[in-house]
C-alpha positions as CSV (number, residue, x, y, z in Angstrom):
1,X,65.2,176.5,132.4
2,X,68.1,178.8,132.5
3,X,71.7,177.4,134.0
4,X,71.9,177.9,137.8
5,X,68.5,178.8,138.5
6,X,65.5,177.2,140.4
7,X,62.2,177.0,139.5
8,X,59.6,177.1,142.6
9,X,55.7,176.3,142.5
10,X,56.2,174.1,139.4
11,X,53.7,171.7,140.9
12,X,51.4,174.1,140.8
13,X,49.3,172.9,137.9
14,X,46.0,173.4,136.6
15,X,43.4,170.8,136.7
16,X,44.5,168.1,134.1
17,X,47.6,168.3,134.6
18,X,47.9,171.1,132.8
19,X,51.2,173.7,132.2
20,X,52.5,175.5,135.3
21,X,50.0,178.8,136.7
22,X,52.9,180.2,137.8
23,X,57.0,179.7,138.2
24,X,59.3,182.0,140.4
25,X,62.4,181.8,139.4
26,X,65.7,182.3,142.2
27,X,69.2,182.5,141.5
28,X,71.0,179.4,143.4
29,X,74.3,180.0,146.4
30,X,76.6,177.8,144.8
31,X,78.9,175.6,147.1
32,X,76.6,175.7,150.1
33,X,77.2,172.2,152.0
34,X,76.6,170.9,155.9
35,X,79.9,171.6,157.4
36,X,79.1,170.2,160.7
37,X,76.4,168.5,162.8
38,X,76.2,168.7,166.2
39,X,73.9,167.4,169.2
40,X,73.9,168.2,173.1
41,X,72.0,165.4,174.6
42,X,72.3,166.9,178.1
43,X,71.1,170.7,177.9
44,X,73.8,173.3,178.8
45,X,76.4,170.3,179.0
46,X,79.0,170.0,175.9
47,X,77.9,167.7,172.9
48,X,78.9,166.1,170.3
49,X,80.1,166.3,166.5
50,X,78.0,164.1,164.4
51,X,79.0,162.9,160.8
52,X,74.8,162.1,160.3
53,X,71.7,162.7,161.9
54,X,68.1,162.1,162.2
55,X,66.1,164.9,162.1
56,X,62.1,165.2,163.0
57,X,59.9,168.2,163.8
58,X,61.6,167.1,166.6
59,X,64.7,167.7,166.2
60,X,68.0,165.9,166.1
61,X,67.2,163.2,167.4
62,X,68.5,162.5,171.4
63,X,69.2,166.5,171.4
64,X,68.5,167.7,174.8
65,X,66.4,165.2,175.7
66,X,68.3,165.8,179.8
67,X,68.3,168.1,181.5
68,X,69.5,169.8,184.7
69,X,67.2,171.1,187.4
70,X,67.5,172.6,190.8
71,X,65.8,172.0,194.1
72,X,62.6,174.2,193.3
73,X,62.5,172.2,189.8
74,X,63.9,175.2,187.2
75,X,65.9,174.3,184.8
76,X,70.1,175.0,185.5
77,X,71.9,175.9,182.6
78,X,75.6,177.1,181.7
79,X,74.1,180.5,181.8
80,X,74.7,180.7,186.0
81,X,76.6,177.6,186.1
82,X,79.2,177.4,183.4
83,X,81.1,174.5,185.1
84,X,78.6,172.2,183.3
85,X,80.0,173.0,179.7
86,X,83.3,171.2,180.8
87,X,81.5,167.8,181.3
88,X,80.3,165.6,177.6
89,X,77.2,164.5,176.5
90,X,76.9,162.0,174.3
91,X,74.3,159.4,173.0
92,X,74.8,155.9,173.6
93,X,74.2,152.8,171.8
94,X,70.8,152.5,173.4
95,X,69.5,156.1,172.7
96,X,70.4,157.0,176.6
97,X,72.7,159.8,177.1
98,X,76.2,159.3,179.0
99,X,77.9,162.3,180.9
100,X,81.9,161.5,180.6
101,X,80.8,157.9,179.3
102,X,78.7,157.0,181.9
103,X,74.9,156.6,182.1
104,X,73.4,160.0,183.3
105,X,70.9,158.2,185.6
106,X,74.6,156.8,187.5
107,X,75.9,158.2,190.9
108,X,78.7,159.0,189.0
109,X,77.4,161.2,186.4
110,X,75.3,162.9,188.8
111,X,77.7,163.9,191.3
112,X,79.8,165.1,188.6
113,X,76.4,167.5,187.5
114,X,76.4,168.4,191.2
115,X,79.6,169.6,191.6
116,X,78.8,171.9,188.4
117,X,75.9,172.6,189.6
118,X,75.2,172.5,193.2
119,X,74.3,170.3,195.6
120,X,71.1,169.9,195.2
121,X,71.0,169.6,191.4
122,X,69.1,166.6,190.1
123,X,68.6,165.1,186.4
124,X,65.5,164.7,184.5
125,X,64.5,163.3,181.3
126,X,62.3,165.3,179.0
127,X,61.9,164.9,175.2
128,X,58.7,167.5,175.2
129,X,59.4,170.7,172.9
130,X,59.1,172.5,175.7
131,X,63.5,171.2,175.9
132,X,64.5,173.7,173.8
133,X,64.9,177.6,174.5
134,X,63.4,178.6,171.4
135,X,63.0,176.2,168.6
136,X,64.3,172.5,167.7
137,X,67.3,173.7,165.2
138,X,70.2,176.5,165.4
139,X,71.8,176.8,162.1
140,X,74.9,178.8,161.9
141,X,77.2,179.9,158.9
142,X,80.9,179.6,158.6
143,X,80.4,183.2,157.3
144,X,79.3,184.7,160.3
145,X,81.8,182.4,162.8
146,X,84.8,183.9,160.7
147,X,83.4,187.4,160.7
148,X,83.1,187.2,164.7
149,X,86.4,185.6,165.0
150,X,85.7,182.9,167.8
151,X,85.0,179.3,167.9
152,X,81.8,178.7,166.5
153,X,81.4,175.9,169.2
154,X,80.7,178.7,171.5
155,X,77.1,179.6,169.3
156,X,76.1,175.8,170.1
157,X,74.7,175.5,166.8
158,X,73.0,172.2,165.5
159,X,73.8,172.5,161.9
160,X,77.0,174.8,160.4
161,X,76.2,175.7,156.7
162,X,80.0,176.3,154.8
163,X,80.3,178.6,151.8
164,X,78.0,181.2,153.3
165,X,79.6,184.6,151.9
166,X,80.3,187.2,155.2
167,X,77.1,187.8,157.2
168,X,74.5,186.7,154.5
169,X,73.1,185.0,156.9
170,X,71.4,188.1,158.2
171,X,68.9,187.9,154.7
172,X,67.9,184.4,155.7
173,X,65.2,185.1,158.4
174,X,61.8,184.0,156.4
175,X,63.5,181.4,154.5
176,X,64.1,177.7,154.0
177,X,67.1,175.0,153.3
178,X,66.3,171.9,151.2
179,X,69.2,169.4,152.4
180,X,68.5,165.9,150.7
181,X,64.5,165.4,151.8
182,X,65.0,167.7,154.6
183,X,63.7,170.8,154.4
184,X,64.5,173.7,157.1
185,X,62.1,176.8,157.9
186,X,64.9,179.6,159.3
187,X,62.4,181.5,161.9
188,X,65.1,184.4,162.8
189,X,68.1,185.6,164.4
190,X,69.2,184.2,167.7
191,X,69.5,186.4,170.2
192,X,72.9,185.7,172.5
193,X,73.4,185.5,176.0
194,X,76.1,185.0,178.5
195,X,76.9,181.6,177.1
196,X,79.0,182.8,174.0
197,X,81.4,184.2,176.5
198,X,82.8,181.3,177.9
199,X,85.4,179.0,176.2
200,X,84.0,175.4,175.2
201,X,87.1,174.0,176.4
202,X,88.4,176.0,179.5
203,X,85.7,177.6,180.5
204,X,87.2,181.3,180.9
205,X,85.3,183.8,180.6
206,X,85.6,186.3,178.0
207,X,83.1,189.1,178.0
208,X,84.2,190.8,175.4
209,X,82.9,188.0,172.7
210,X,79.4,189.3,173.9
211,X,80.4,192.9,173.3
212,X,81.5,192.3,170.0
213,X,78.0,190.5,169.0
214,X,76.3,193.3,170.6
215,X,78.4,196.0,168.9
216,X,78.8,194.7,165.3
217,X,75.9,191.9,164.8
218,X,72.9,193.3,166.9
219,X,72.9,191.0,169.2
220,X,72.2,188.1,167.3
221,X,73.7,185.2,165.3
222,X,72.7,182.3,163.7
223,X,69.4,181.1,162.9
224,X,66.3,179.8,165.1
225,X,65.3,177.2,163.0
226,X,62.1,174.6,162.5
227,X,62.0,171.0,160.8
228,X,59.2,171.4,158.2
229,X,60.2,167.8,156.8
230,X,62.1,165.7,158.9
231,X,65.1,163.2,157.0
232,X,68.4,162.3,157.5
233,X,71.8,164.6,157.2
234,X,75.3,164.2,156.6
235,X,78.0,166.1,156.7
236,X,79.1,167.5,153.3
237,X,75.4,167.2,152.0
238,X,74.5,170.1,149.1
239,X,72.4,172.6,150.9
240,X,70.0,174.5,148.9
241,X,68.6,178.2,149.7
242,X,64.9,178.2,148.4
């Protein structure tokens, strides 16, 4: 096979074991590696870096598997209440999220939720697919975080893939990332909300962040992504583009 490039449907192999039918042949992104991992464990509340994670059809595992609700039973999110994105979330030793390192089913944690939230707020715990606004993964590229300029903690992605050239991202929608076993269907572009304008640490608001992804990237940036083979991942894994 020819340096630096992949062959795809070699399985595919006729009765007997017999030469390939047919072999497509891609050119490989060189350098492509997991540059961070993250998981929210409380929806809407801020999360936490992870150096390797479980991942299912599911999901990272303990991702959004809380979440806020109000006295009519909706789900609250940072969208109307951006208070909550200045508490943590973070999985504990027992697979139970704590919210400023307490257990989220304490007083403590949820009078904290309530004063970000209302008075009224209460906590629930729901590991359905049903947790997640659109699908299980967000993978984001370090090329599109540089070319909008902001911190990229502000996309709340799952997964940021480094060595991505500019917004090649954009060509992805349709395709899939081999990382170790793992293997991840990327569905299409995100579209952005309110969210992205509020700072991860501060929680000022800065408008113009959605401006500038509705001006220059369409309205959308990263990937809404699905688990087709579930594994572990680590930071600095090889990612591959099939």
């Amino acid at each position: 096979m020819p340096a630096g490039l992949d062959a795809k449907d070699t399985a595919n192999r006729g009765a007997g074991g017999g030469h390939p039918k047919r072999m497509t042949l891609r050119p490989r992104t060189p350098g492509l590696h997991v540059a961070e991992l993250w998981r929210y464990p409380v929806k809407s509340l801020a999360g936490e870096a992870l150096g390797r994670a479980e991942v299912s059809t599911n999901g990272i595992a303990g991702d959004r598997v809380v979440h806020v609700r109000d006295a009519r039973g909706r789900t609250v999110t940072a969208r109307t209440h951006p208070r909550l994105l200045g508490l943590r979330a973070v999985l504990g030793a027992d697979g139970e999220p704590l919210i400023d390192g307490r257990p989220w089913a304490a007083p403590e944690s949820l009078a904290a939720v309530r004063a970000a939230a209302g008075a009224r707020a209460t906590l629930v715990r729901f590991d359905g697919p049903e947790r997640f606004d659109v699908l299980p993964l967000l993978v984001a590229t370090d090329g599109a975080i540089a070319a909008l300029g902001v911190d990229g903690r502000r996309l709340r992605p799952n997964i940021v893939v480094a060595g991505v050239q500019g917004m090649a991202e954009r060509q992805w929608p349709g395709r899939r990332l081999r990382i170790g076993d793992v293997v991840v269907a990327l569905e299409k572009l995100r579209g952005r909300c309110v969210m992205t304008t509020y700072d991860p640490d501060t929680q000022a608001q800065d408008l113009g962040v959605l401006q500038r992804i509705v001006d220059d990237f369409g309205g959308r940036v990263a990937l809404d992504s699905a688990v087709v083979t579930g594994g572990t991942i680590a930071v600095g894994d090889v990612v591959e583009l099939l």
